[in-house]
C-alpha positions in Angstrom: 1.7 -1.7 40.9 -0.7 0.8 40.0 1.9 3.9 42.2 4.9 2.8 40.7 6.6 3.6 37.4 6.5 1.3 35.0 8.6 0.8 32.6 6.7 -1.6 29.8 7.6 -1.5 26.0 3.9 -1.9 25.0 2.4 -1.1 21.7 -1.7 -1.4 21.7 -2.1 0.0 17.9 0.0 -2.0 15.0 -0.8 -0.1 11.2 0.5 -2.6 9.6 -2.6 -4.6 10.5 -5.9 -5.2 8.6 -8.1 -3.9 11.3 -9.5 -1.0 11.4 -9.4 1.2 15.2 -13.1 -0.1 17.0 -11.2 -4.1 16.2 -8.1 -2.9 17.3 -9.5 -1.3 20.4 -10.9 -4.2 21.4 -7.9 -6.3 20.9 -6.3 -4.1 23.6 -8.9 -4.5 26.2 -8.7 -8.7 25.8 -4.9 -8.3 25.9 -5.5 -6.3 29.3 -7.7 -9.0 30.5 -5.0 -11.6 29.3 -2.5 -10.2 31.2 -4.8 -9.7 34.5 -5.9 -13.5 34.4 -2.1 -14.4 34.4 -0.9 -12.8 37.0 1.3 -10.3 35.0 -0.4 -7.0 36.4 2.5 -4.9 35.3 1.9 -5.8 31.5 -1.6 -5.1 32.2 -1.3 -1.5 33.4 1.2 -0.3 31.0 -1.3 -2.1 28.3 -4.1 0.6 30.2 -2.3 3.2 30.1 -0.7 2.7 26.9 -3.9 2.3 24.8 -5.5 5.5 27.2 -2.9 7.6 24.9 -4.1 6.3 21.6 -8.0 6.1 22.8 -8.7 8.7 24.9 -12.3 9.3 23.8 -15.7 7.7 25.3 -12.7 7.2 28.6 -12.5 4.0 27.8 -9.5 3.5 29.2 -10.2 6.3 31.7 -9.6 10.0 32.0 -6.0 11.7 31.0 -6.0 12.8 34.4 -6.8 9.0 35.7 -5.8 8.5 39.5 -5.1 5.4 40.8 -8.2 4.6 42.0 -10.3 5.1 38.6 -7.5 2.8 37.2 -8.2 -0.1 39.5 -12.0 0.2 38.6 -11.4 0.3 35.0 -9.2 -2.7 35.2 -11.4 -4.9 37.9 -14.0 -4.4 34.8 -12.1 -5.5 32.5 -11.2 -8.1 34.3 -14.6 -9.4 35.0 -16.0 -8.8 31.6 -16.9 -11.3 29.1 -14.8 -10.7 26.4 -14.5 -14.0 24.3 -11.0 -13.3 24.2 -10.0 -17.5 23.7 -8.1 -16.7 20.5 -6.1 -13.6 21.9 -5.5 -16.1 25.2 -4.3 -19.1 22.9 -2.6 -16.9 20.7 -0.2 -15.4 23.5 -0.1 -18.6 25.3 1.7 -20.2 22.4 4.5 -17.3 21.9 5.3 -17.3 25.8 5.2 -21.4 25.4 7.4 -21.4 22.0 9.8 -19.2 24.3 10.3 -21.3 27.0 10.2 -24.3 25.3 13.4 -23.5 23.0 15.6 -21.1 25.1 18.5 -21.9 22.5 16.6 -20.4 19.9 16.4 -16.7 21.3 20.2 -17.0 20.5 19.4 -17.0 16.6 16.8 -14.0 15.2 14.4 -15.6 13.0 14.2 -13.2 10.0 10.9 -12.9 7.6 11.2 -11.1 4.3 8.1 -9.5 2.7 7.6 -7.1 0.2 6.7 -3.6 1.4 4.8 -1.7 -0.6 4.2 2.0 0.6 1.9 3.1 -1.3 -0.1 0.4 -0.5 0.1 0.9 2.8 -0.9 4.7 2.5 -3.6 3.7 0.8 -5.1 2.1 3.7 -5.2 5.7 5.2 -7.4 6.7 2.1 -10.6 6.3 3.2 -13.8 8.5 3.4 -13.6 8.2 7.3 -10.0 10.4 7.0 -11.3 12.8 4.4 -14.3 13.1 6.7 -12.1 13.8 10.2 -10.0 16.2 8.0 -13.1 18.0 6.6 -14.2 18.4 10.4 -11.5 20.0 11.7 -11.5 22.3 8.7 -14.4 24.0 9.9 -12.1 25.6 12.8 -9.3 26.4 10.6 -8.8 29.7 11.6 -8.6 29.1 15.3 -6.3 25.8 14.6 -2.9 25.8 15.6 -0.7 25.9 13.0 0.6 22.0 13.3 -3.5 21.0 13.5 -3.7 22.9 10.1 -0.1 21.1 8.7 -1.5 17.6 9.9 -4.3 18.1 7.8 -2.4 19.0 5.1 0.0 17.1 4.7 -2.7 14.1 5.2 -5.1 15.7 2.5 -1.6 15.8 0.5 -0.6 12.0 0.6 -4.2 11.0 -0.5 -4.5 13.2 -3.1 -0.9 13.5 -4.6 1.3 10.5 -3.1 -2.1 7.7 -3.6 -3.3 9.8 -6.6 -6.4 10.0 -5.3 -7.4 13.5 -5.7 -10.9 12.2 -6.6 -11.5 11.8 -3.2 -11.8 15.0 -1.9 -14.2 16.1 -4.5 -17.2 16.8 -2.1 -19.3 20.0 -1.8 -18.6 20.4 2.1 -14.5 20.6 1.7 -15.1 23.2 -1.6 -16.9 25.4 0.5 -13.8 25.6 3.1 -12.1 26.1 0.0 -13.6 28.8 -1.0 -13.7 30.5 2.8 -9.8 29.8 2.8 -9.7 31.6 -0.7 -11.8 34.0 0.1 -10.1 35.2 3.7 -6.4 34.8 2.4 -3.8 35.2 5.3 -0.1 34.3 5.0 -0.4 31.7 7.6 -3.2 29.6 5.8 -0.4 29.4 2.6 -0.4 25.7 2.8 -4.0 25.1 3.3 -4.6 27.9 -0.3 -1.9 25.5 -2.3 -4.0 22.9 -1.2 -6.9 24.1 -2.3 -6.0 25.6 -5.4 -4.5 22.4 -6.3 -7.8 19.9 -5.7 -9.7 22.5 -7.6 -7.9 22.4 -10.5 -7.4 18.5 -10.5 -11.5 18.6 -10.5 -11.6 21.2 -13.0 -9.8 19.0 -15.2 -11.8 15.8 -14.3 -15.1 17.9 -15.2 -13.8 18.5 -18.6 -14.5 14.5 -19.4 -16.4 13.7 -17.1 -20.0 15.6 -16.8 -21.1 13.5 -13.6 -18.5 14.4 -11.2 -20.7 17.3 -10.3 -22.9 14.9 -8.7 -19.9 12.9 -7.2 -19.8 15.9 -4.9 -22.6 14.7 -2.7 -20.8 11.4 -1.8 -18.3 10.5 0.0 -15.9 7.8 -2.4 -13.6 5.0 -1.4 -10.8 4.3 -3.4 -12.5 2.3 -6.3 -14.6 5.4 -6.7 -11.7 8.1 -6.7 -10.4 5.5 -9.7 -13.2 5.4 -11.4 -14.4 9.4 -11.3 -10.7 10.0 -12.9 -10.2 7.0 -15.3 -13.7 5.9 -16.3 -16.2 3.8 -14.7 -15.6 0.1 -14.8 -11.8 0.7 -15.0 -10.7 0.1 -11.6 -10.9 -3.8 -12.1 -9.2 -4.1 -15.1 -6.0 -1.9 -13.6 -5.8 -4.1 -10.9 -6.0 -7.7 -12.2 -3.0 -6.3 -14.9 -0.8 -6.5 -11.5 -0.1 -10.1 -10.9 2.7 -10.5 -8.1 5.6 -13.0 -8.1 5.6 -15.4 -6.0 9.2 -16.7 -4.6 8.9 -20.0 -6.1 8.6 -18.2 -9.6 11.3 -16.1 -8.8 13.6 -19.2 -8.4 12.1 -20.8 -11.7 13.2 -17.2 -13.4 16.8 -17.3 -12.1 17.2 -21.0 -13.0 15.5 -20.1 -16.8 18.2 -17.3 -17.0 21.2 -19.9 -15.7 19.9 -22.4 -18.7 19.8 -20.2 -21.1 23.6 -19.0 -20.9 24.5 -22.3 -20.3 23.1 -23.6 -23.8 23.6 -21.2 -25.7 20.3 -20.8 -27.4 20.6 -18.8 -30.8 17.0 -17.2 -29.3 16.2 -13.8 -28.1 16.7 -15.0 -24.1 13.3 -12.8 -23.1 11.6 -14.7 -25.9 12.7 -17.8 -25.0 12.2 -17.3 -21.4 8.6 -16.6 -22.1 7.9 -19.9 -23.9 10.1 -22.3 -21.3 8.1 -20.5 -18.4 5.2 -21.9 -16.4 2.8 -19.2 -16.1 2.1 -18.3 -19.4 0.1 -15.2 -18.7 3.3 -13.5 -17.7 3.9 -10.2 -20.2 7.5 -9.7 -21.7 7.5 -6.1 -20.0 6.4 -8.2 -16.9 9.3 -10.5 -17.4 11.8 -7.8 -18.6 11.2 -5.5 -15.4 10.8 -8.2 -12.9 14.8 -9.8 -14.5 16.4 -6.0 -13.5 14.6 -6.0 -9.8 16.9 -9.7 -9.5 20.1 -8.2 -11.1 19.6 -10.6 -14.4 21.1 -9.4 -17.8 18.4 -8.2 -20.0 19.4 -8.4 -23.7 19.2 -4.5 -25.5 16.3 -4.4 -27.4 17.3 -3.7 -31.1 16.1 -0.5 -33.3 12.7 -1.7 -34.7 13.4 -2.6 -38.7 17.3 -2.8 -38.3 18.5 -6.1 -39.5 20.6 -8.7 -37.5 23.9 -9.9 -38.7 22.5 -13.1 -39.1 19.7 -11.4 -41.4 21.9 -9.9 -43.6 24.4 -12.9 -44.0 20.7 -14.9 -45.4 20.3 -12.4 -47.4 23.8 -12.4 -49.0 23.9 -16.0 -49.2 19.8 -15.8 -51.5 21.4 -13.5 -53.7 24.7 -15.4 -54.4 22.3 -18.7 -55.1 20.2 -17.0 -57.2 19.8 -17.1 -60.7 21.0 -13.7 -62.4 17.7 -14.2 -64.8 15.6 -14.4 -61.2 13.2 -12.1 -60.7 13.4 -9.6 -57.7 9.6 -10.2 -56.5 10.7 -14.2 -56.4 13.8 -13.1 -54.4 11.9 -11.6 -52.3 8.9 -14.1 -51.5 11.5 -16.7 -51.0 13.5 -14.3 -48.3 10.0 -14.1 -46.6 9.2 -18.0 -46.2 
């Protein structure tokens, strides 16, 4: 096994995951050890070699230059090491069981639809561990290749323009490469100057309201933090809890609000009387509004504030044809208004 090619479609790291690389890593080595105590020693060495690629420091996997040898010693290790791995085991136990259970069901895809957010997921990618791995290989920018020096970049970029984040990289140690950058111009450092010249201005502009972001410079910051240094302290909360997601049930209850409404022909604003037929009342009209375009629902024009509706004006004609000529206009008027 170990001198052949093989050919496995393995994939030790997921993104997508809540976990950050040492809980990942570790995942791999118990899937390795899975794989080992079920006979399935193919799996197990394109799991190896796999995860060598996307771990290749400490050699925990072994060396880039691994021969076959080192790889049976790694994996007789693994094999014999006590991992606690009865989830992992259960876990793929069950999908190979679900699979040979129902052969007539690999016939028909299941298909699961959840919302993606992007930025969201970026986000995980804002942390101070990234700025700090960036910041390190700053210190050899001039001897970087020029895709090192893009990578960081275009990294530093998505946290600071795509996450709006540039709070983030406010910290002493990255403004001094700054200023080396600055300082020693050459053509082929252009992107790493924009860069530059762009996070110190963003913090130049922070400064201006907030006098303590001099000191933020000594810390590293998390997201909440990066928030908070731009839009205020204590803000961060209050921006998030204003997002409330909809759930698909509510979705449904939205749809069959807008179907009733048309079909009764309610005199009412439909948004208005959306809002006081649904269940969650803490739902916002713009909330309401926005989430009835993202499911292709008509959304009545909002009117000109102060213009009158036809109905309105037909009241108002039908007031002054009842009043008394002898009426006076302020009693006209306070009638209109009850």
């Amino acid at each position: 096994t170990l001198t052949s090619n093989i050919e496995c479609d393995v994939v030790p790291f997921d993104a997508t995951l809540e976990l950050d690389m040492d809980q990942q890593k570790l995942e791999a080595i118990k899937k390795i050890q899975f794989h080992l105590k079920n006979g399935d020693n193919n799996q197990a060495v394109a799991m190896l070699r796999a995860s060598r690629e996307v771990w290749p420091e400490n050699d925990t996997f072994g060396t880039n230059s691994a021969d076959t040898a080192e790889e049976l010693e790694i994996l007789k290790d693994i094999f014999l090491a006590d991992l606690g791995n009865d989830n992992i085991a259960a876990a793929l136990t069950e999908e190979h069981a679900d699979g040979s259970d129902d052969e007539e069901e690999d016939h028909y895809p299941q298909i699961l639809e959840r919302n993606f957010e992007v930025i969201d997921f970026l986000k995980r990618f804002s942390s101070p561990k990234v700025v700090r791995i960036c910041n390190t290989l700053l210190s050899t920018y001039d001897t970087n290749s020029e895709t090192t020096n893009h990578c960081i970049v275009r990294m530093l970029h998505r946290i600071a323009w795509e996450c709006k984040l540039p709070a983030m990289l406010f910290q002493a140690s990255l403004f001094i490469k700054f200023r080396n950058i600055l300082s020693n111009y050459e053509p082929k450092h252009k992107e790493l100057a924009k860069l530059a010249v762009y996070i110190l201005r963003k913090f130049t502009e922070v400064a201006a309201t907030n006098k303590t972001v001099f000191v933020e410079l000594l810390f590293p910051k998390h997201v909440k933090d990066a928030c908070e240094i731009v839009d205020g302290y204590g803000s961060y909360q209050d921006s998030k809890n204003k997002r409330i997601a909809w759930e698909e049930h509510e979705e449904e209850e939205l749809r069959r609000l807008d179907e009733e409404y048309s079909r009764t022909n309610v005199k009412e604003n439909k948004v208005d009387w959306i809002l006081d037929n649904i269940i969650n009342k803490d739902r916002s009209r713009t909330g309401v509004i926005k989430k009835m375009k993202e499911l292709g629902l008509e959304v009545p024009q909002s009117k000109p504030k102060g213009l009158w509706e036809e109905a309105e004006e037909e009241e108002l004609k039908k007031l002054h044809e009842e009043a008394d000529k002898d009426l006076p206009d302020k009693l006209l008027v306070s009638w209109i208004h009850e």
